[in-house]
DRENDO-1510 file (C-alpha; in Angstrom, 1 decimal, always signed):
<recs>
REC; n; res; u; v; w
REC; 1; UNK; -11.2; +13.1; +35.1 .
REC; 2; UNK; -10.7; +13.0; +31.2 .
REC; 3; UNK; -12.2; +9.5; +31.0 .
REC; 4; UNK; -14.9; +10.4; +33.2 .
REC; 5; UNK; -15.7; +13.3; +30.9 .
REC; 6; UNK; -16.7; +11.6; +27.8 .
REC; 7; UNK; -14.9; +8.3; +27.8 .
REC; 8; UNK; -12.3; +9.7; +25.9 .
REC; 9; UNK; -9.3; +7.7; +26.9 .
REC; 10; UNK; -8.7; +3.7; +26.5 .
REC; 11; UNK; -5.7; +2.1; +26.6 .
REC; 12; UNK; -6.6; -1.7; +25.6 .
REC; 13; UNK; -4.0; -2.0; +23.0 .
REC; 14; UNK; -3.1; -5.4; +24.0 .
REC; 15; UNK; -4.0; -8.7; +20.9 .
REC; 16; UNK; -3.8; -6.1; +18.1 .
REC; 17; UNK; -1.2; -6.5; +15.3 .
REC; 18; UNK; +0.2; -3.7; +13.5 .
REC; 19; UNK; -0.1; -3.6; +9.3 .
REC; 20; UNK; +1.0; -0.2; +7.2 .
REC; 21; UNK; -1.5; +2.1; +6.4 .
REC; 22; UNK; -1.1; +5.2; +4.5 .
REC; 23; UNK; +0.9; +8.4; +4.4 .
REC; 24; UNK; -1.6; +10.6; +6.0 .
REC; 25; UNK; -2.5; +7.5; +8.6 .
REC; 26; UNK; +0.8; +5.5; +8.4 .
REC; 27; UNK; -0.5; +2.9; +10.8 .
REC; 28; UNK; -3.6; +0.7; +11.7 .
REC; 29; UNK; -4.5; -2.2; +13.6 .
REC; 30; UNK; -6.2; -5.6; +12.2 .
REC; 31; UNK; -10.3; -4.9; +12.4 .
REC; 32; UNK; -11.7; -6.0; +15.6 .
REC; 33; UNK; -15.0; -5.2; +17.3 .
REC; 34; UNK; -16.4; -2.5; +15.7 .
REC; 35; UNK; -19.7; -4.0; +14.8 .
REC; 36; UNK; -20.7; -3.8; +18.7 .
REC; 37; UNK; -20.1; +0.2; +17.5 .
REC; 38; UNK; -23.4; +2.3; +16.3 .
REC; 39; UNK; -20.6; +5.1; +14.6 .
REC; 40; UNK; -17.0; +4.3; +13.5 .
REC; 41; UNK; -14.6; +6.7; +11.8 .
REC; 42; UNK; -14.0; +5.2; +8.5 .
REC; 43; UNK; -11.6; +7.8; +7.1 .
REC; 44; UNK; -9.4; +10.4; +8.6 .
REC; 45; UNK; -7.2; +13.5; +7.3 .
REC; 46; UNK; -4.9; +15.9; +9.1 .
REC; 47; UNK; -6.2; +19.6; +8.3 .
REC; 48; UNK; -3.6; +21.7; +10.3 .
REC; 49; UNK; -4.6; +23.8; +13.4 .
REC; 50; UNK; -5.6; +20.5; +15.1 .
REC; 51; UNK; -8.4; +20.0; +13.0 .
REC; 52; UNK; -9.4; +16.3; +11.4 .
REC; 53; UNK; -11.5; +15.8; +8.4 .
REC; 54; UNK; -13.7; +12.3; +9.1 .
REC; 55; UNK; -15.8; +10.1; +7.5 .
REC; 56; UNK; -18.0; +8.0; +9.5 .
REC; 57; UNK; -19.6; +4.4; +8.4 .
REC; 58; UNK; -22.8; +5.8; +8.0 .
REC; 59; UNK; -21.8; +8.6; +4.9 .
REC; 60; UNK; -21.6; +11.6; +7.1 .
REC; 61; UNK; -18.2; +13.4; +6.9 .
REC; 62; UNK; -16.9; +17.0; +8.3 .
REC; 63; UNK; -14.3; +18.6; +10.2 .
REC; 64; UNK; -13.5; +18.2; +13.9 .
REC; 65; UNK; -11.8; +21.1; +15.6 .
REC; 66; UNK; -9.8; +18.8; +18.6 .
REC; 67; UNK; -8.2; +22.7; +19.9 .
REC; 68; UNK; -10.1; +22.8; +23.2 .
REC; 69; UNK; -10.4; +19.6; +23.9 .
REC; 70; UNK; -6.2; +18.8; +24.4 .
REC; 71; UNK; -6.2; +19.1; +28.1 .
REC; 72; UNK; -5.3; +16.4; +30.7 .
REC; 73; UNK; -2.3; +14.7; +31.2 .
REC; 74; UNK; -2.9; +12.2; +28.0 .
REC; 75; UNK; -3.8; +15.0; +25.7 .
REC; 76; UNK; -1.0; +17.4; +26.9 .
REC; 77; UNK; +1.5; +15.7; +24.3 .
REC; 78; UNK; -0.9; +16.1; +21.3 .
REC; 79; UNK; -0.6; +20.0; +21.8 .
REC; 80; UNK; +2.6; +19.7; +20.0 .
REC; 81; UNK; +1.2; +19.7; +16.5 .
REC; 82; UNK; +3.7; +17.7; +14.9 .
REC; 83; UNK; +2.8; +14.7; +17.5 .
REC; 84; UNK; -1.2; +15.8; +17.2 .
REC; 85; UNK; -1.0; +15.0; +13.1 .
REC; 86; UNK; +0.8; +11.8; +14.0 .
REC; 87; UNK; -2.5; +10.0; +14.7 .
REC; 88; UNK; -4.1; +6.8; +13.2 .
REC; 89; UNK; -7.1; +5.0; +12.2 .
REC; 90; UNK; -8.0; +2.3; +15.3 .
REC; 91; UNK; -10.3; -0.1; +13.7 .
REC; 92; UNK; -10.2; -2.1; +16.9 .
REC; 93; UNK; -11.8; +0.8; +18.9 .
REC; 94; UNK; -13.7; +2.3; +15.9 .
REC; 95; UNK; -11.8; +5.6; +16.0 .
REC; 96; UNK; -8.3; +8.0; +15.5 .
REC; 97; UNK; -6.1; +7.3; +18.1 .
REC; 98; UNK; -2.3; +7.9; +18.8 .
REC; 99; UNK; +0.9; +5.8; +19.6 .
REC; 100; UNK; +1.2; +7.0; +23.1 .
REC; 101; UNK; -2.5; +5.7; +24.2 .
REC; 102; UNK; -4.8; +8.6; +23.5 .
REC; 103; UNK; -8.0; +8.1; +21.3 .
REC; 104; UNK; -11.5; +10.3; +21.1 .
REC; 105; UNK; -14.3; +8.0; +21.5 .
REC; 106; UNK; -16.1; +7.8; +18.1 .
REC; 107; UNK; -19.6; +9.5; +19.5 .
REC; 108; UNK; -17.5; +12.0; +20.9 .
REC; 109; UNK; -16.1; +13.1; +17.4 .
REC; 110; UNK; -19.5; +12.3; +15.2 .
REC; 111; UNK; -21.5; +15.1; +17.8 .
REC; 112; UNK; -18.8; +17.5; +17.3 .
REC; 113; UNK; -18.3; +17.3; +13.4 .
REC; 114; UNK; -19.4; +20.2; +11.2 .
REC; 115; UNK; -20.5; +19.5; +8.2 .
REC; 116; UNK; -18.6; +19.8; +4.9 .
REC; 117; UNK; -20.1; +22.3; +2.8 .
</recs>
């Protein structure tokens, strides 16, 4: 039901290698297709509360409350904050995503950013 709800889940992890990334996004995988994307998240912070600061490719950048939308059987684990922070930048699918296969299509996050004031 999750993926039928926004196309929230993929699991095509396979052909990607793994580099280090940063403290605050410790891993990342080799760029891919993200050109065939019209958005991509370009940038990505951990706020607390389950909320994400993002930058997307085309300047715009806010805050994404993710709170509600942790429901279904992939999203259960990320209620655990610790495990929710533990996300990083998936070049390959133009978007955050976690170790254990869960991502937010990029759309997904751009209509539901509020803007930085």
């Amino acid at each position: 039901m999750v993926e039928a709800v926004a196309g929230l889940v993929r699991k095509a992890r396979s052909g990607h290698r793994w580099r280090k990334r940063s403290s605050t996004c410790p891993l990342e995988v080799e760029l891919a297709h993200y050109e065939n994307v019209q958005r991509h998240v370009t940038e990505a912070r951990y706020l607390g509360e389950y909320k994400i600061w993002l930058e997307f490719n085309d300047g715009r950048k806010g805050v994404v409350d993710l709170a509600d939308d942790l429901y279904g059987e992939n999203f259960e684990a990320l209620r655990d904050t610790r495990r929710f922070a533990d996300f990083y930048l998936d070049y390959g699918l133009a978007t955050i995503a976690w170790h254990h296969g869960a991502d937010f299509a990029p759309d997904y996050l751009y209509d539901k950013l509020s803007a930085m004031h």
